[in-house]
C-alpha positions in Angstrom: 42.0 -10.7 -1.1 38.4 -11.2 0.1 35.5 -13.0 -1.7 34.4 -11.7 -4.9 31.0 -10.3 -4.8 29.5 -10.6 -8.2 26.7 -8.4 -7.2 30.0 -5.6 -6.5 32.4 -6.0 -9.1 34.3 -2.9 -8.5 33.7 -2.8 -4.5 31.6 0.1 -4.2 29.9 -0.5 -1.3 33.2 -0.7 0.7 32.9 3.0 -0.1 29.5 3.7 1.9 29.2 3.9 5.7 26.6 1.9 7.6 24.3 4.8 7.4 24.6 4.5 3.5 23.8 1.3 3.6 21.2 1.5 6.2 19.3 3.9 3.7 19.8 1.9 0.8 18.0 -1.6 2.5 15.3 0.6 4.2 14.0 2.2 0.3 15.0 -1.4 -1.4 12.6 -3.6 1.6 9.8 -0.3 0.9 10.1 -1.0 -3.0 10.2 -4.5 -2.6 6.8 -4.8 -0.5 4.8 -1.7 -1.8 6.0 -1.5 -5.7 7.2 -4.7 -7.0 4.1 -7.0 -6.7 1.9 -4.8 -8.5 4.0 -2.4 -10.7 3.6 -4.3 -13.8 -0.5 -4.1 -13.3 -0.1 -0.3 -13.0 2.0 0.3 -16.0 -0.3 -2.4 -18.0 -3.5 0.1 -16.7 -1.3 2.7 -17.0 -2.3 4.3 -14.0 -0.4 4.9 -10.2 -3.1 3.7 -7.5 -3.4 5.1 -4.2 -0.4 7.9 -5.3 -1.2 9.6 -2.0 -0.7 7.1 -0.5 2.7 5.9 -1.1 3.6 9.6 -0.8 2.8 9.2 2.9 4.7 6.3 3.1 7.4 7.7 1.4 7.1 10.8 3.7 7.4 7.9 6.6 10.6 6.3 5.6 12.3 9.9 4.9 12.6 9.9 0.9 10.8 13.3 0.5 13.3 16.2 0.0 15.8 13.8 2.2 18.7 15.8 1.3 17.2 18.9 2.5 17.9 20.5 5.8 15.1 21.5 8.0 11.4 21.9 8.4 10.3 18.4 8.8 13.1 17.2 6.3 15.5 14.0 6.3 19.0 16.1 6.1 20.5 13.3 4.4 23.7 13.3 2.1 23.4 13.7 -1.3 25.2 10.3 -1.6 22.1 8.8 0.4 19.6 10.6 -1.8 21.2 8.9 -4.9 21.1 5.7 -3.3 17.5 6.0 -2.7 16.7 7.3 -6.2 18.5 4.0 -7.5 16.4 1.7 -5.6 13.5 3.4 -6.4 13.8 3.4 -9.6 15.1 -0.5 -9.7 11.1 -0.5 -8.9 10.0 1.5 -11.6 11.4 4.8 -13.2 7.7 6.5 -12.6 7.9 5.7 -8.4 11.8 7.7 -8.7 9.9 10.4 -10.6 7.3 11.1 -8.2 9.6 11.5 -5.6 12.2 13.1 -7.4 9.7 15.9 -8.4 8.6 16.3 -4.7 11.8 16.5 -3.4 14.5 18.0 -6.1 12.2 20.6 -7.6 9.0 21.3 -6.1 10.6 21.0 -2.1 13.9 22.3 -3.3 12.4 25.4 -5.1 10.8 26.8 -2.3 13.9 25.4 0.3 16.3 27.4 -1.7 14.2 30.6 -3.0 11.2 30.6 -0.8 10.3 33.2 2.2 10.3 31.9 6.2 6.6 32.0 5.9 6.7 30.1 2.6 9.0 27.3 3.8 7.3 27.5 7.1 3.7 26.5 5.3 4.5 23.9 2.2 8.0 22.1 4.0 6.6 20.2 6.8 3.8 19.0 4.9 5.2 18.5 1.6 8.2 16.4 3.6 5.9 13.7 5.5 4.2 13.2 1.9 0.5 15.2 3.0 1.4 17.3 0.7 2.4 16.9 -3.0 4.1 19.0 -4.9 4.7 19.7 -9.0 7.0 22.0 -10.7 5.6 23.9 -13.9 8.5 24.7 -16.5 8.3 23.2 -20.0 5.5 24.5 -21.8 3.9 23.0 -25.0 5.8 24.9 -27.3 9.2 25.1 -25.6 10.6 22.4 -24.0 14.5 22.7 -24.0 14.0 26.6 -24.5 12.9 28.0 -21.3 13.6 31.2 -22.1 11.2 31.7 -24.4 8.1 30.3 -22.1 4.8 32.0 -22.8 3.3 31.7 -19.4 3.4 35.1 -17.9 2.8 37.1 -14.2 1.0 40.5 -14.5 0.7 42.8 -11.2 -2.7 44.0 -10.7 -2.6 46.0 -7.2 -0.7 44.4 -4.9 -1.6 41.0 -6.7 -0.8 39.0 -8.8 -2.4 37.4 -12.0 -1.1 34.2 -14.1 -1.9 33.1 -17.6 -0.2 30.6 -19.3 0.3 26.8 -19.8 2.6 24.0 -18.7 3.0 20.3 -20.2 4.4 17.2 -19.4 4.1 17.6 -15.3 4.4 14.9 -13.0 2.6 14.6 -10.5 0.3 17.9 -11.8 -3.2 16.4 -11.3 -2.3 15.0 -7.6 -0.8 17.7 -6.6 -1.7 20.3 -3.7 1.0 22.9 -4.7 2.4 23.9 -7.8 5.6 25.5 -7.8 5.1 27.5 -11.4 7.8 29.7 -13.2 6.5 32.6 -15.3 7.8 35.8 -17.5 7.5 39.1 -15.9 8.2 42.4 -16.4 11.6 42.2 -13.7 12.4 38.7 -15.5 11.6 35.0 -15.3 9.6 34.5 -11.8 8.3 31.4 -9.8 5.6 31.2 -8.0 4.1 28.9 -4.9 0.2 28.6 -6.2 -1.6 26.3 -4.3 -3.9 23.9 -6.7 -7.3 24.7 -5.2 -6.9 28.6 -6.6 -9.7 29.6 -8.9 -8.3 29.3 -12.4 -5.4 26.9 -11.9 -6.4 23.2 -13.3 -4.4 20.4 -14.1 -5.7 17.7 -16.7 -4.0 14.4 -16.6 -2.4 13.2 -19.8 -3.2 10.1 -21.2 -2.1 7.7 -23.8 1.7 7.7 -22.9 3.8 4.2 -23.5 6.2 5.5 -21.3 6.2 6.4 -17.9 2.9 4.5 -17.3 3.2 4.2 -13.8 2.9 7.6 -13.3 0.9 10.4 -13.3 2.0 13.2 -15.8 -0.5 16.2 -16.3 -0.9 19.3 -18.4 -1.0 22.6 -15.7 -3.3 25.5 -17.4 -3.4 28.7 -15.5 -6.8 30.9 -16.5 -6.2 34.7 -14.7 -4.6 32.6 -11.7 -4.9 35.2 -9.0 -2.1 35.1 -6.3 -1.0 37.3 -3.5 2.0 39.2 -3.3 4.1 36.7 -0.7 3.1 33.9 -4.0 6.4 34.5 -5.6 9.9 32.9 -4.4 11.3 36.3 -3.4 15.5 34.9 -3.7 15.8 34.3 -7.5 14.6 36.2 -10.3 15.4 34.7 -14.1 16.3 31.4 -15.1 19.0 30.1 -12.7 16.4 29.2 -10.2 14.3 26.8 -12.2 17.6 25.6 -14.0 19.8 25.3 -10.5 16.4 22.9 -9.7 16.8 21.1 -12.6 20.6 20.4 -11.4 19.5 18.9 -8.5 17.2 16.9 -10.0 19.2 15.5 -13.1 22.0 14.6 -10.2 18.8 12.0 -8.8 18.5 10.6 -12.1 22.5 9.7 -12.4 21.4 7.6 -9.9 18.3 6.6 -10.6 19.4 5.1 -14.1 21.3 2.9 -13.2 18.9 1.2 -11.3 16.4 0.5 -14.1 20.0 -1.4 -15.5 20.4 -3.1 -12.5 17.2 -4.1 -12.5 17.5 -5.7 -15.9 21.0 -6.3 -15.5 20.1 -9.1 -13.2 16.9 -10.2 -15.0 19.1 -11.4 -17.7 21.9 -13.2 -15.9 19.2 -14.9 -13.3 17.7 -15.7 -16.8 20.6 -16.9 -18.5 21.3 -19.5 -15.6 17.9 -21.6 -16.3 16.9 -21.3 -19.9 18.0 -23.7 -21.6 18.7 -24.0 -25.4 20.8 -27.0 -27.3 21.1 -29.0 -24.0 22.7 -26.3 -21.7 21.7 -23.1 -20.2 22.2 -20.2 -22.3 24.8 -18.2 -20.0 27.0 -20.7 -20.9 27.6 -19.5 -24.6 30.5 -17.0 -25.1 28.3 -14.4 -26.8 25.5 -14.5 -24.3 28.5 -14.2 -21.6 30.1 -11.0 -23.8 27.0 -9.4 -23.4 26.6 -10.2 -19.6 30.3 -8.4 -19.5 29.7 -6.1 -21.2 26.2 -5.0 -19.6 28.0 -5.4 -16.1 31.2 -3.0 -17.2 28.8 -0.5 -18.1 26.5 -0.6 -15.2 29.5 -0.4 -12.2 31.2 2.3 -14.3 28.1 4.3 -13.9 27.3 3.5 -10.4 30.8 4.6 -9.6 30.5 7.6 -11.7 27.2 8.7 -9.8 28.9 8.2 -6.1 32.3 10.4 -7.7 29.5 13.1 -8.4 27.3 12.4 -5.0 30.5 12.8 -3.3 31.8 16.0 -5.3 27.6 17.6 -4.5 28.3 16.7 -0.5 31.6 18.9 -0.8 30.2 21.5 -2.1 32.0 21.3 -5.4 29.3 19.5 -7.7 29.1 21.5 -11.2 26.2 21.6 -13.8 28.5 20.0 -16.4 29.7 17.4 -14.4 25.8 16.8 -13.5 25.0 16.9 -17.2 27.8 14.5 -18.2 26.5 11.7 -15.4 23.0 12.2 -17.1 24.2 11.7 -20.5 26.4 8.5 -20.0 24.4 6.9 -17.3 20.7 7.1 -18.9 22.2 6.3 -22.6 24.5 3.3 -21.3 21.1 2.3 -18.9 19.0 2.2 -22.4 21.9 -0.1 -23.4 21.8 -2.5 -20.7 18.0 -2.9 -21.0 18.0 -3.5 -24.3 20.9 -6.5 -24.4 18.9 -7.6 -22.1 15.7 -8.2 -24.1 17.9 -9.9 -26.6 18.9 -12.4 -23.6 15.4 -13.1 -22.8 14.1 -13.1 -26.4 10.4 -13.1 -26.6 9.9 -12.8 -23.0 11.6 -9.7 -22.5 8.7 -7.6 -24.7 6.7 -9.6 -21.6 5.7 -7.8 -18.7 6.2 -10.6 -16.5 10.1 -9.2 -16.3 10.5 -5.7 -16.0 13.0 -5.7 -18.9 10.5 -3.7 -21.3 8.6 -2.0 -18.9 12.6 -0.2 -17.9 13.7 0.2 -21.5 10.3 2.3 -22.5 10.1 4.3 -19.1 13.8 5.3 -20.1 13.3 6.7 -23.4 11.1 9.3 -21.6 13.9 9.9 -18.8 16.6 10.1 -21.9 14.8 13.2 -22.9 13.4 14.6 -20.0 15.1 16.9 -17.8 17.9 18.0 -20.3 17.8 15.7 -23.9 20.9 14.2 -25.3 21.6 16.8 -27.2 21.2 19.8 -24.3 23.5 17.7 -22.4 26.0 17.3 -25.2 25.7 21.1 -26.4 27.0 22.1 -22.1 29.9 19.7 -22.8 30.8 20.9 -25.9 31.0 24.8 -24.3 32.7 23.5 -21.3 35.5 21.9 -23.4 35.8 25.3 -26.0 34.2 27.8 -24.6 32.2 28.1 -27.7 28.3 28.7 -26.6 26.6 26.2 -29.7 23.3 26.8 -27.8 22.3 30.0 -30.4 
């Protein structure tokens, strides 16, 4: 029968080759060296030091648009991309955006819709972290309604000319290139706009109690002036910025679950040594329900994201299955975080465990990227066919 791992309840990593597992230790030793020891300090400042920094050392170990092929690019599997995004984010939800950004949007955009000359000039770079990228979708006044953005691409010659705005951007005021969708005349349109262009600007946002870690910025775009080969010339209307948003939701499946892991074993390494009535508290049967509990919920989703990994890396991965991991695994991760506070009492609201600092960065990623309720309405067609979306 083996011995029980009670780190595996279910197995799982019986499932992953040594390469899997070679790509999981190499991102957990990075996060364990470069984001652990000071994490708590950043999210307390609420600030990410030396960002372009760790973007070249995440460039090093291959975590930059890893599952893309080419042009400087890891080529990994979509099951090693997840793996990474749950490590990372068993550091800190903020360190999985940043690299999530890079690689599933910004890197992916121009992968997937850019020119030769286009993939030629932002890949390589953007891949070994020199780079960094953003991607400008949601706007101030419509967030889960794309289609109605504001931000619009005039020709004027053979130019062209942007005006518009863009919120809630990771990764916006450190970024060298912005990949930026905007209304035109033929449709919804993105564009490659590098960040030093004469108009573009991108003002970081402050006073957030989530996400802390990371740097989220406002993109304003004042008679942006762009050259014809700017815009991605393979999509026009919203299935390119949506088929990005796919790739990225699929990262946070993952990514989830590792904030839950994270607190997951806060609270049972916890539970062992505090003691209450003369015995540790892991010893009482409803500390130990919730441990169960906690640990049924974060293997079911673990397994669910690999199912999913495995379903992208066949070629057979569908938006609703993608929306359906997002919806179970961030909600149940929420979950986990916050039984856990209730095992550590007082000091979980502490940032000396990373129990609130999880639960608050994932009320951001609940929302972000598709909210409950976008990811419930896509279910709801899928099972009747009815389109509850207008």
């Amino acid at each position: 029968m083996g011995t029980f791992d009670a780190g595996d309840l279910l197995g799982i990593d019986e499932l992953l080759s040594g390469e899997d597992l070679a790509v999981r230790e190499t991102v957990r030793r990075w996060v364990g060296e470069r984001v652990l020891p000071g994490v708590a300090g950043w999210y307390e400042a609420g600030e990410l030091p030396q960002v372009r920094e760790l973007a070249r050392e995440l460039g090093a170990i291959g975590a930059l648009g890893m599952s893309l092929e080419g042009y400087g690019c890891a080529g990994a599997s979509a099951v090693q991309y997840g793996l990474a995004c749950l490590e990372l984010e068993a550091g800190d939800s903020g360190i999985r955006s940043l690299v999530s950004v890079q690689g599933s949007l910004a890197m992916y955009a121009i992968h997937r819709f850019g020119s030769e000359e286009q993939k030629r000039e932002w890949l390589p770079r953007m891949a070994s972290g020199e780079v960094i990228g953003c991607f400008g979708l949601t706007e101030p006044d419509h967030g889960s309604d794309p289609g109605s953005m504001r931000t619009y691409a005039k020709r004027d010659g053979a130019d062209w000319v942007l005006n518009g705005r863009k919120m809630w951007i990771t990764n916006g005021s450190v970024a060298g290139v912005a990949v930026v969708w905007a209304q035109t005349e033929a449709g919804v349109r993105g564009f490659v706009v590098p960040t030093d262009t004469d108009g573009f600007s991108a003002p970081e946002i402050k006073h957030k109690w989530s996400l802390r870690a990371s740097v989220t910025s406002e993109l304003v775009m004042d008679d942006v002036r762009l050259p014809a080969d700017a815009v991605l010339p393979e999509v026009v209307g919203l299935k390119g910025p949506l088929s990005c948003l796919s790739h990225a939701r699929y990262g946070i499946v993952w990514g989830a679950m590792g904030a839950a892991r994270a607190c997951f074993e806060t609270a049972v390494e916890y539970a062992k040594t505090r003691e209450q009535f003369g015995r540790p508290i892991g010893g009482f049967q409803l500390t130990q329900a919730k441990l169960a509990d906690m640990a049924v919920e974060l293997h079911k989703g673990v397994l669910l994201a690999h199912h999913l990994g495995r379903r992208m890396d066949a070629g057979r991965l569908r938006p609703e299955q993608v929306s359906f991991g997002k919806l179970n695994n961030v909600r149940e991760a929420i979950e986990i975080c916050r039984t856990s506070r209730t095992i550590l009492g007082a000091n979980g609201i502490s940032l000396e465990y990373p129990v609130m600092r999880h639960a608050t960065n994932l009320e951001s990623v609940l929302t972000y990227e598709g909210t409950v309720e976008m990811h419930q309405l896509v279910l709801g067609k899928a099972l009747t066919g009815l389109d509850a979306f207008r």
